[in-house]
Backbone as JSON, one array per atom type, in Angstrom:
{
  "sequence": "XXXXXXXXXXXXXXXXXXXXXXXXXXXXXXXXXXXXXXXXXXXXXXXXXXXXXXXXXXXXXXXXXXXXXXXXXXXXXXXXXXXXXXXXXXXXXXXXXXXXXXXXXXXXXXXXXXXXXXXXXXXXXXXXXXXXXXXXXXXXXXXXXXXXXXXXXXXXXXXXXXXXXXXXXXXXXXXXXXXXXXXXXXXXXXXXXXXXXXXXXXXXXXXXXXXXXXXXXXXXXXXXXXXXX",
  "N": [[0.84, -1.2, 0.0], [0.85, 2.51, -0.99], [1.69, 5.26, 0.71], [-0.29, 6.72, 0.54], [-2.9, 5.39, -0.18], [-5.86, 3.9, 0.48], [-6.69, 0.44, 1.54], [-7.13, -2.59, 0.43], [-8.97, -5.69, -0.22], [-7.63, -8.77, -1.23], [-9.31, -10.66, -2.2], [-13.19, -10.64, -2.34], [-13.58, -12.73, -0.73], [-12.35, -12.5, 1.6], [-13.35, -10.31, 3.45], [-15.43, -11.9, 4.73], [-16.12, -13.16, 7.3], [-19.04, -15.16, 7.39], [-20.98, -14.36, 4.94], [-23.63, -14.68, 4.39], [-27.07, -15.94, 5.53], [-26.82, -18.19, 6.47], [-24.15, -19.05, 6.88], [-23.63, -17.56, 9.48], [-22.4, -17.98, 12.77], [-24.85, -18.19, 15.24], [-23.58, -18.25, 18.15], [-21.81, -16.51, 18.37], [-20.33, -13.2, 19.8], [-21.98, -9.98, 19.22], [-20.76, -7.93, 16.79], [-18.51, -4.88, 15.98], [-18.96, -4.55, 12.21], [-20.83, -6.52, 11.79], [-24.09, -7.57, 9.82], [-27.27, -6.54, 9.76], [-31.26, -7.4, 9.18], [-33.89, -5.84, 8.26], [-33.74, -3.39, 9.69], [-34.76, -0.5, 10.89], [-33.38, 2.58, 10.68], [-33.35, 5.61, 12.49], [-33.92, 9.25, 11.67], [-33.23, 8.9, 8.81], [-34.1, 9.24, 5.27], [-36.51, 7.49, 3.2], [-37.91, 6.57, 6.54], [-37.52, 3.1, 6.45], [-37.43, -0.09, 6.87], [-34.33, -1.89, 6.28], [-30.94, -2.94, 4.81], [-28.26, -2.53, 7.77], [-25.6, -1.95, 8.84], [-23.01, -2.57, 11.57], [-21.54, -0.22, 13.25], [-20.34, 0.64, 15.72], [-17.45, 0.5, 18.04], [-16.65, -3.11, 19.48], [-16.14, -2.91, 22.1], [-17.06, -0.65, 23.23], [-19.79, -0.94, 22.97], [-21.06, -2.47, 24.65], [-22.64, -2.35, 28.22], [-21.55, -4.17, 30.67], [-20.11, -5.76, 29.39], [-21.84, -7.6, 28.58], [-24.44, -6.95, 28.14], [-26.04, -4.83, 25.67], [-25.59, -1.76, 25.19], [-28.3, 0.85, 25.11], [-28.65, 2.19, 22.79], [-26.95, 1.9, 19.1], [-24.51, 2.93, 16.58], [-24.94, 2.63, 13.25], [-24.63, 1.77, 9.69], [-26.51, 2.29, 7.21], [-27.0, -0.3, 4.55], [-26.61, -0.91, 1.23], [-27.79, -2.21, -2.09], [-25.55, -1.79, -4.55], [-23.97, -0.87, -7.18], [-21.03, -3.16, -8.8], [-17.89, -2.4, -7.54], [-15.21, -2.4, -8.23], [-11.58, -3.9, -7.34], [-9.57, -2.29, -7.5], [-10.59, -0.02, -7.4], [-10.8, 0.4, -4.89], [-8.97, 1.96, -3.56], [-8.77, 4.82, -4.38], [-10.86, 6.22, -4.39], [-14.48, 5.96, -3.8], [-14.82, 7.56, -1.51], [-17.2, 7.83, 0.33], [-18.23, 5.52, 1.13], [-18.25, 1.52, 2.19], [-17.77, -0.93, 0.64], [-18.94, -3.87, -0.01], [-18.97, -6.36, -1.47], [-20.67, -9.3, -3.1], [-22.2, -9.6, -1.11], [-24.53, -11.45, 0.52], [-24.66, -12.93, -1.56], [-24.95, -10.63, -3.53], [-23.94, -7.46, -4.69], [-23.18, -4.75, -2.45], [-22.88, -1.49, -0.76], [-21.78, -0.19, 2.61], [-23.09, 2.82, 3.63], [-21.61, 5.66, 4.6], [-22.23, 8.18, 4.72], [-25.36, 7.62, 5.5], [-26.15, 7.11, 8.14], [-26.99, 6.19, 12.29], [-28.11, 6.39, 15.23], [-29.48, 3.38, 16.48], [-32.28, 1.63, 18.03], [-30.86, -1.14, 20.34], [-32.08, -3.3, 20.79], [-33.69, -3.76, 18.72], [-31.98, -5.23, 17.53], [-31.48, -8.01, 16.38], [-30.35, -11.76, 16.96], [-31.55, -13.35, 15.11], [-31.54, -11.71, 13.37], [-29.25, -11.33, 12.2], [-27.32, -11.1, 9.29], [-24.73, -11.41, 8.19], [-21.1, -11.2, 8.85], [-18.55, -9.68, 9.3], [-14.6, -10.71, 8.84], [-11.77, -10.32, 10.93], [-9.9, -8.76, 9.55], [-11.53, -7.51, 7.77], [-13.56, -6.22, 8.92], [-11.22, -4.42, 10.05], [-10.68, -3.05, 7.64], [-13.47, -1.69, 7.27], [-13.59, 0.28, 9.32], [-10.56, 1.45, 8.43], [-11.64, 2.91, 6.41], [-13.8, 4.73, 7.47], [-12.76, 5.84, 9.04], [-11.05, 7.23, 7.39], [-13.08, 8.77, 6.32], [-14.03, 10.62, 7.99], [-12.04, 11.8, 8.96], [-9.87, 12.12, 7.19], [-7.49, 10.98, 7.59], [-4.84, 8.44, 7.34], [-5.06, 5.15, 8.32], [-3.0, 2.95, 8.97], [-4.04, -0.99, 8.5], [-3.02, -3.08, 9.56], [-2.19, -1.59, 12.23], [-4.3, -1.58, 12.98], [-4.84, -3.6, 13.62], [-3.1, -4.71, 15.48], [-3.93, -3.12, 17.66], [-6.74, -3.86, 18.25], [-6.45, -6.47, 18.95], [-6.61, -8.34, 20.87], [-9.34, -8.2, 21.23], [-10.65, -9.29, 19.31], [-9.49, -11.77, 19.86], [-10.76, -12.85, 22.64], [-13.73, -12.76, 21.48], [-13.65, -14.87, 19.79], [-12.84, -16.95, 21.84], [-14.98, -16.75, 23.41], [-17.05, -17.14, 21.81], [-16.41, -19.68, 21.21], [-17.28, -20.61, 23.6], [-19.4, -20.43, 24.3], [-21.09, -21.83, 22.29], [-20.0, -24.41, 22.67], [-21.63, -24.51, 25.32], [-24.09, -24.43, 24.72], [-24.44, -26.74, 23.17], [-24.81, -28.36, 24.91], [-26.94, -28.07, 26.49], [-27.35, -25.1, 27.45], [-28.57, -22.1, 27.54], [-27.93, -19.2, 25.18], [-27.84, -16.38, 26.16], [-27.33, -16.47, 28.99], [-25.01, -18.21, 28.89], [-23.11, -16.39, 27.67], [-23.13, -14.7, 29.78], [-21.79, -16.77, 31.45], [-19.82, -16.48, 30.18], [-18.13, -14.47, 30.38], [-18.31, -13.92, 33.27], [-15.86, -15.31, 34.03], [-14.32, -14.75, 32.23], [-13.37, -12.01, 33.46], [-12.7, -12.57, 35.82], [-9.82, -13.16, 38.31], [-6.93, -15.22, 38.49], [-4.84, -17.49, 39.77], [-2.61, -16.43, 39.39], [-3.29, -13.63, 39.92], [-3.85, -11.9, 37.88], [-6.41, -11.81, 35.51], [-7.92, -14.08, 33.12], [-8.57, -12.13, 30.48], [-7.22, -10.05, 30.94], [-4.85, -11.03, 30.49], [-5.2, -11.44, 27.99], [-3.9, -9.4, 26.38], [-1.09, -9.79, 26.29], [0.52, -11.31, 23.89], [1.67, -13.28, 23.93], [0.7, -15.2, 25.82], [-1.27, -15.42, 24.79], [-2.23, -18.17, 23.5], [-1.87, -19.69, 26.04], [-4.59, -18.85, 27.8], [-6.57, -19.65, 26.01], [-5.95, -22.67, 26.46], [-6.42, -22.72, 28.75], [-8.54, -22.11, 28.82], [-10.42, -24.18, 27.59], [-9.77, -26.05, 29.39], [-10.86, -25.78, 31.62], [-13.91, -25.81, 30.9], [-13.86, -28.7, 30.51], [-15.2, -31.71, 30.48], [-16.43, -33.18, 33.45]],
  "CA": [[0.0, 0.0, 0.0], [1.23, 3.28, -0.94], [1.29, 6.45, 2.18], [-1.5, 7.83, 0.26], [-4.04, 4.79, -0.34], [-6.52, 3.02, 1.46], [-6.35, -0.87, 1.22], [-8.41, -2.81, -0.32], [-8.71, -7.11, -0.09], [-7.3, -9.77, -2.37], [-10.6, -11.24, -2.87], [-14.11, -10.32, -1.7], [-14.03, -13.71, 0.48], [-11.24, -12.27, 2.72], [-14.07, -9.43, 4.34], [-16.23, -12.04, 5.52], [-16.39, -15.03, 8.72], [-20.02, -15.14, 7.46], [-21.53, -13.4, 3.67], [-24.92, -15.16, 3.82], [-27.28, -15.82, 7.07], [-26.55, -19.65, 6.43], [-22.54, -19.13, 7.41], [-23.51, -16.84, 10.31], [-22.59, -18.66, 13.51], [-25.1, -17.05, 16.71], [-22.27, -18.1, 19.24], [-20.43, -15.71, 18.19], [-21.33, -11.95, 20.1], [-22.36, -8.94, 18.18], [-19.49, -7.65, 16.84], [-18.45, -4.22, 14.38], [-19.16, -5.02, 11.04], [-22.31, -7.32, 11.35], [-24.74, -6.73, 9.1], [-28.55, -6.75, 9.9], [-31.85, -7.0, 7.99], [-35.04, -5.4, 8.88], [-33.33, -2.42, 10.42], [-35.12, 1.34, 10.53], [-32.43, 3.83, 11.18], [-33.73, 7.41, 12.67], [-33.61, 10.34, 11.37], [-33.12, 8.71, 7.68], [-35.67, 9.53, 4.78], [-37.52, 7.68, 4.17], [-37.3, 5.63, 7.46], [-38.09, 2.45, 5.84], [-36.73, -1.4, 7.16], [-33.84, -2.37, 5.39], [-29.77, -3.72, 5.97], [-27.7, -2.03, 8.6], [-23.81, -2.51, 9.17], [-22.57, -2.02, 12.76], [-20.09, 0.42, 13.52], [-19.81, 1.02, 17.25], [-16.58, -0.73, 18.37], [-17.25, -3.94, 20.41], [-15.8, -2.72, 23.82], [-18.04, 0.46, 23.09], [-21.27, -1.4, 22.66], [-21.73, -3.3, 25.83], [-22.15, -1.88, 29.11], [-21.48, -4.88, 30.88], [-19.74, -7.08, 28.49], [-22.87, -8.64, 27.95], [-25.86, -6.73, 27.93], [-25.86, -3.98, 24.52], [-26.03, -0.55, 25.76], [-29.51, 1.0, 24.41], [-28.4, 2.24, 21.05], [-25.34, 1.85, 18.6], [-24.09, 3.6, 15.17], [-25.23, 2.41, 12.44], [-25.04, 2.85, 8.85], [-27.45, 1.79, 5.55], [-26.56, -1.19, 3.72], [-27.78, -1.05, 0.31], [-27.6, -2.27, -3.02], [-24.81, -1.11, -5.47], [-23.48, -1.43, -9.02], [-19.75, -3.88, -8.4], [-17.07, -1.29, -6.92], [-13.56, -3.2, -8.56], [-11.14, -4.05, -5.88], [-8.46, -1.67, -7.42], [-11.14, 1.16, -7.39], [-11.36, 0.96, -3.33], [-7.72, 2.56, -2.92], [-8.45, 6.03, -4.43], [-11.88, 6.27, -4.55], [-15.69, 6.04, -3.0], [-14.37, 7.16, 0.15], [-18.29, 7.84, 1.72], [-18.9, 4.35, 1.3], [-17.57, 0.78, 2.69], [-17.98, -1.54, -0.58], [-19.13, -5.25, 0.58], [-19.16, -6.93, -2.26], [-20.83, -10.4, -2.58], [-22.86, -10.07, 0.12], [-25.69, -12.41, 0.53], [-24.54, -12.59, -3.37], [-25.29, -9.4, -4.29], [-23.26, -5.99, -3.92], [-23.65, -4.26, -1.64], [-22.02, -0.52, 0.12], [-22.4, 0.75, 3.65], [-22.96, 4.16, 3.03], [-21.28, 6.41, 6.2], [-23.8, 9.86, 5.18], [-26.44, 7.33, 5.79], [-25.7, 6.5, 9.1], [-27.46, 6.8, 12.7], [-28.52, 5.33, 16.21], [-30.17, 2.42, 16.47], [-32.07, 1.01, 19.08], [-29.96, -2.37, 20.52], [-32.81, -4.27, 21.11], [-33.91, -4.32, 17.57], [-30.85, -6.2, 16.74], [-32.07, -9.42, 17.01], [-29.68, -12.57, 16.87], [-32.12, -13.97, 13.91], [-31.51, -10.35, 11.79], [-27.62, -10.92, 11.6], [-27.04, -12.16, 8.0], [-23.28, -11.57, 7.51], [-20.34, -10.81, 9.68], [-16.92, -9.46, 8.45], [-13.46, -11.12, 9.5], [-11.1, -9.15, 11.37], [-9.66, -7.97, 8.1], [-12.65, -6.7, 6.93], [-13.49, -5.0, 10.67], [-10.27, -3.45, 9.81], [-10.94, -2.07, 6.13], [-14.34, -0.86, 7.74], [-12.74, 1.1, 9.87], [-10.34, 2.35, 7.95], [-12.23, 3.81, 5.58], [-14.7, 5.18, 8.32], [-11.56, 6.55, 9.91], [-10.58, 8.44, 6.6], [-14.15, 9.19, 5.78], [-14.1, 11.3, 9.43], [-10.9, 13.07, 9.58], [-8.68, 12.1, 6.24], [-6.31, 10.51, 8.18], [-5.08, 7.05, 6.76], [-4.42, 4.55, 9.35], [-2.99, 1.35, 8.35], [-5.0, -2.16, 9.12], [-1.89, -3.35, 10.33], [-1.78, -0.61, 13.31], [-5.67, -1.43, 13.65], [-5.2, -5.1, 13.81], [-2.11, -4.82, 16.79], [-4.72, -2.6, 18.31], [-7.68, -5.11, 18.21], [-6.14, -8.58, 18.72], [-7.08, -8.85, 22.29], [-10.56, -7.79, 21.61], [-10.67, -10.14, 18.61], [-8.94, -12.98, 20.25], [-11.77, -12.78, 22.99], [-14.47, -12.86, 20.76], [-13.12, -16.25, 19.43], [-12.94, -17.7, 22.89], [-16.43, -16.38, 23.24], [-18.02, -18.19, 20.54], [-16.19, -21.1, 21.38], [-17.55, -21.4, 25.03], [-21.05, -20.43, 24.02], [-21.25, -23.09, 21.16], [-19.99, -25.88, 24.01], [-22.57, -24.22, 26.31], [-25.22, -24.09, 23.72], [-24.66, -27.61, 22.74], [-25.19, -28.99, 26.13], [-28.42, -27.26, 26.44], [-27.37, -23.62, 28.18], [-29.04, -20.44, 26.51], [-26.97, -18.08, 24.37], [-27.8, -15.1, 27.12], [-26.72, -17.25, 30.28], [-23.67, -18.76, 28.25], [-22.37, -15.61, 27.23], [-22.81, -14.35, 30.69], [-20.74, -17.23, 32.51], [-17.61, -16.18, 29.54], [-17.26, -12.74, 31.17], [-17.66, -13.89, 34.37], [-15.0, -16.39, 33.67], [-12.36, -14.2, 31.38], [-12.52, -11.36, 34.14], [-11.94, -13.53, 37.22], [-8.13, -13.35, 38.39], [-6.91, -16.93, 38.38], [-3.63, -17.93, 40.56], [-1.71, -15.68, 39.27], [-3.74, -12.54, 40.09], [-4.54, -11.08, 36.65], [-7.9, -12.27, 34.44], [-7.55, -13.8, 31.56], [-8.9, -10.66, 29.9], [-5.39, -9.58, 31.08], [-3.37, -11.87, 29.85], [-5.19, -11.62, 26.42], [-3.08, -8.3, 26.33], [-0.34, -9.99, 25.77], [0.14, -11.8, 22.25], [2.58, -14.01, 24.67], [-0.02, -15.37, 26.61], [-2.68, -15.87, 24.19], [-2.63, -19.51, 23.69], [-2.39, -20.18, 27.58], [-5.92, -18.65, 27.91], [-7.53, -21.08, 25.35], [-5.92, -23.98, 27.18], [-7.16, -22.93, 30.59], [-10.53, -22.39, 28.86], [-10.77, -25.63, 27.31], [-9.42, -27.25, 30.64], [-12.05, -24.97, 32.43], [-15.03, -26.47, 30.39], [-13.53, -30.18, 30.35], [-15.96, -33.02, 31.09], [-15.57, -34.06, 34.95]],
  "C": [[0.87, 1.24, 0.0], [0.87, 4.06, 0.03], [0.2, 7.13, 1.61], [-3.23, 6.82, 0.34], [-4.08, 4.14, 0.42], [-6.13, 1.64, 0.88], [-7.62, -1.47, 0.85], [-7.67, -4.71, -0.37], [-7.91, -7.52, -1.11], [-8.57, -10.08, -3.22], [-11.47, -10.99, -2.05], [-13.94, -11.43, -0.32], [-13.34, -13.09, 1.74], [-12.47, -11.06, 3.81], [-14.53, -10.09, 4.94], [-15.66, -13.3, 6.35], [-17.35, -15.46, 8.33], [-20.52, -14.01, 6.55], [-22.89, -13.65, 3.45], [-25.8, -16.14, 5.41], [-27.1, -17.07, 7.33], [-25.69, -19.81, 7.36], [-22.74, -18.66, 8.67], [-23.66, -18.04, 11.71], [-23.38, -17.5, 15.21], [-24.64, -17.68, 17.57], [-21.81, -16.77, 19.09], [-21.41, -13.88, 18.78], [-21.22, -11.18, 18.83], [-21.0, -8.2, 18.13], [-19.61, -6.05, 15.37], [-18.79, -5.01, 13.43], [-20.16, -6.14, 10.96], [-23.1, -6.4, 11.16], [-26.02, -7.55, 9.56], [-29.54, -6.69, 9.39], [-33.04, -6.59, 8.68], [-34.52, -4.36, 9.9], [-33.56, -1.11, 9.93], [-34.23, 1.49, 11.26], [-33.02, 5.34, 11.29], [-33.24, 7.95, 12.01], [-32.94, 10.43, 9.23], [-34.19, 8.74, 6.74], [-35.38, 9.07, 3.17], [-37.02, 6.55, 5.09], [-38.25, 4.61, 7.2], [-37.26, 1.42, 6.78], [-35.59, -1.58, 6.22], [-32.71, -2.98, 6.11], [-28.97, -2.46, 6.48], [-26.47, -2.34, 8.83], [-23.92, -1.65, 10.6], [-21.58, -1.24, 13.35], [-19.55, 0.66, 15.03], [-18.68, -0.13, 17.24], [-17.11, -1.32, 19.56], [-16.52, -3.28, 22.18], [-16.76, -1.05, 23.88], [-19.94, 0.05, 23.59], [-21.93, -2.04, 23.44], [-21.2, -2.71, 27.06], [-21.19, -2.54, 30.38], [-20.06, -5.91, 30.98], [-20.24, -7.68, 27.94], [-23.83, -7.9, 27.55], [-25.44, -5.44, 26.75], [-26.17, -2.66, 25.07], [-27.44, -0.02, 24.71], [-28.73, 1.49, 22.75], [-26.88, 2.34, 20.28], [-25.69, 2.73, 17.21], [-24.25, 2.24, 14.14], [-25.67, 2.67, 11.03], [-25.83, 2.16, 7.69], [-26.39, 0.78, 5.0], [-27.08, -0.93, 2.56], [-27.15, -1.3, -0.96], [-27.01, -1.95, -3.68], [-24.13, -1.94, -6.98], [-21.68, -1.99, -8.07], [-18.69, -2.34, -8.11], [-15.76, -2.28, -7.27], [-12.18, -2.7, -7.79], [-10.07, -2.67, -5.94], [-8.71, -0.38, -7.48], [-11.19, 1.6, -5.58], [-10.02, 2.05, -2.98], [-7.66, 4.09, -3.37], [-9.94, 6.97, -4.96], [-13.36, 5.9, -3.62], [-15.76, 6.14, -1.89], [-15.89, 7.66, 1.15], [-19.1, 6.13, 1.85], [-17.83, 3.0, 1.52], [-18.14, -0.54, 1.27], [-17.73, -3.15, 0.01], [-19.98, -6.12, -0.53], [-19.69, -8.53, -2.36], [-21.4, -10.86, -1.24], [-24.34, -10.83, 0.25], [-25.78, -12.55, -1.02], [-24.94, -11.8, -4.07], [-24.18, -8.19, -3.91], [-23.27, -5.11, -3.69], [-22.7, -2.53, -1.46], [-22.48, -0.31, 1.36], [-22.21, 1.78, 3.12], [-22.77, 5.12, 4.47], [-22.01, 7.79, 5.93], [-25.19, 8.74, 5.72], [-26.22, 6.64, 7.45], [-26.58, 7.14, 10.4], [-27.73, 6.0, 14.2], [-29.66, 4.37, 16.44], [-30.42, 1.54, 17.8], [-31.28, -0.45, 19.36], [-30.9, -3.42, 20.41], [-33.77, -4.33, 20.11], [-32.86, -5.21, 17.05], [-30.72, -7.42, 17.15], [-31.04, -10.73, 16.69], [-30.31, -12.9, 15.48], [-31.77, -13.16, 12.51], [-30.32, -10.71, 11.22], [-27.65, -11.7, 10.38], [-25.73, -12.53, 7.05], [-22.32, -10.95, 8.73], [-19.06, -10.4, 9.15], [-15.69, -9.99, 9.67], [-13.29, -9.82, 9.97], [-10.39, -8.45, 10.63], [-10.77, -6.89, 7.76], [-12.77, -5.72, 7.76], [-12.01, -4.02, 9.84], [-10.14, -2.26, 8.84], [-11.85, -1.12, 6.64], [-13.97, 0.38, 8.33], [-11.72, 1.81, 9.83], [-10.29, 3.24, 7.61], [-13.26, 5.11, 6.26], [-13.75, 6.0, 8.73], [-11.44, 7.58, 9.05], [-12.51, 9.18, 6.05], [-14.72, 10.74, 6.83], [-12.85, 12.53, 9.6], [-9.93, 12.9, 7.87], [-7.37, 11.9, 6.33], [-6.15, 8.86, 7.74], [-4.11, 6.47, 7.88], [-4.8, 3.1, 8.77], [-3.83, 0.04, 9.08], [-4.06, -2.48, 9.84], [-1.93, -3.07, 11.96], [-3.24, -0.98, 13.99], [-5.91, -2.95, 14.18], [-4.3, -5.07, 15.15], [-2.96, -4.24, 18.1], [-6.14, -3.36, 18.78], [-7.66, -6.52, 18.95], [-6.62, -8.66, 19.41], [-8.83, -9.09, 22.08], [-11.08, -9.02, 20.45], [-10.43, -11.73, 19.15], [-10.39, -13.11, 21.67], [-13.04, -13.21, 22.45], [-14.61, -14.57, 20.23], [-13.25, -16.98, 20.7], [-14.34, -17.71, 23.3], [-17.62, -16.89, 22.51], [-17.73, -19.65, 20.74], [-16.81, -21.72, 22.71], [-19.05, -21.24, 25.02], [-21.61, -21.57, 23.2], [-21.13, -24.32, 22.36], [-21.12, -25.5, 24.72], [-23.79, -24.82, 25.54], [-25.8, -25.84, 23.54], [-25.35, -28.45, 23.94], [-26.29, -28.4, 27.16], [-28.34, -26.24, 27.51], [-28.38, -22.7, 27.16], [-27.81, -19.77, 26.54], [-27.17, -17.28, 25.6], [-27.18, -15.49, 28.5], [-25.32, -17.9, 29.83], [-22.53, -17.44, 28.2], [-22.03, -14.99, 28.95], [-21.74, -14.56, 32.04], [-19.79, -17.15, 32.02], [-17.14, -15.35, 30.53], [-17.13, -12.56, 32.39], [-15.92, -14.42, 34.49], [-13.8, -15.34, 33.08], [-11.99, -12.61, 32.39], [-12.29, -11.55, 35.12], [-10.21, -13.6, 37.13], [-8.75, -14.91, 38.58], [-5.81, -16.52, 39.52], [-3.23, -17.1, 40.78], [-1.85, -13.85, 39.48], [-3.98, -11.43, 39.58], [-5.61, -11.94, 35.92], [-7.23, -12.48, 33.29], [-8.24, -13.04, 30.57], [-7.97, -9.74, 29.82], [-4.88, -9.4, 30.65], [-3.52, -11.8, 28.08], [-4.48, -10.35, 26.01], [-2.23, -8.77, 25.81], [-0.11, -11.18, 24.63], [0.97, -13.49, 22.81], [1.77, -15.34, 25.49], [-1.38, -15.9, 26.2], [-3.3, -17.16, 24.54], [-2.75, -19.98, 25.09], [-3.71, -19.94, 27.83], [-6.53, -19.35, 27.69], [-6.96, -22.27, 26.24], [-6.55, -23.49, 28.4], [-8.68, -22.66, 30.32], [-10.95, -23.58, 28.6], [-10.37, -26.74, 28.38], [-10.78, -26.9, 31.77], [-13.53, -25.91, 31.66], [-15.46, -27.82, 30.27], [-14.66, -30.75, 31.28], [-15.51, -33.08, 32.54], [-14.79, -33.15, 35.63]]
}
């Protein structure tokens, strides 16, 4: 990437974890960049139902950890003519180009953007999710769309991991929960007790996911934590 342009994927697949509501796993919490359907946005005209991308960052969006604070940022999904990959780096910078989404293509559009209550955002609405790549592009572009400042994914991903790497452990202990007949809302609730509890050593692993050093120890003491017996 040149100091002047934004970045832009290899291939559409690389934006998403989840492009179609099939792939979408609900373990996994609400995260930036899920996209929703049947979502009125205030103060937009006309204020009709349609799709929604999520922009609040995830440590933003829950007061808790768990529960969604009443409303988040949110901006219009909608329909667009193909946006070609080598057009994202110097070009359509009010829009986030999500190509191939539920096989069609798509833009968020950041003028269309707005608060949304939380408790319309129903586990059933989510119909696509973007990797942490994609999160990253999003946010990019959102970043330069705001100030005209270009901040590499790179710098946004070193900045992230923890919150990313979380997320992952998160889905993974809800899915075991899930399977062994917990509820999603009570599952999610015993992660966060669980990842901000000190252990032995007298930091949380919420901590330790700080350090990049430390990662993998976490997952083993979660998967020893959940073990049969």
């Amino acid at each position: 990437m040149s100091a002047e342009a934004l970045e832009a994927p290899d291939s559409p697949s690389d934006l998403y974890l989840a492009s179609s509501p099939a792939e979408v796993e609900q373990a996994r919490p609400f995260m930036t960049g899920d996209v929703f359907d049947g979502i009125t946005i205030p103060g937009l005209s006309p204020e009709s139902e349609g799709l929604g991308i999520v922009l609040t960052h995830p440590c933003s969006m829950r007061a808790d950890g768990v529960r969604l604070i009443p409303r988040l940022h949110v901006a219009r999904v909608a329909a667009s003519q193909q946006i070609s990959l080598r057009k994202w780096q110097d070009g359509h910078f009010k829009v986030m180009p999500l190509p191939e989404l539920d096989g069609e293509h798509h833009t968020a559009r950041f003028d269309d953007m707005g608060l949304v209550e939380s408790a319309s955002l129903l586990p059933a609405k989510r119909i696509a999710c973007l990797s942490p790549y994609g999160i990253h592009l999003l946010q990019q572009r959102f970043i330069w769309y705001l100030t005209r400042f270009l901040v590499p994914t790179h710098r946004l991903a070193e900045a992230t991991a923890p919150v990313f790497e979380e997320a992952e452990l998160e889905e993974e202990w809800v899915t075991r929960a899930i399977q062994r007949g917990a509820g999603r809302e009570e599952s999610m609730a015993a992660f966060h007790e669980w990842v901000r509890s000190p252990d032995e050593s007298g930091t949380s692993p919420q901590e330790q996911l700080a350090d990049a050093q430390r990662r993998a120890g976490v997952r083993r003491a979660m998967r020893h934590y959940l073990a049969p017996g």
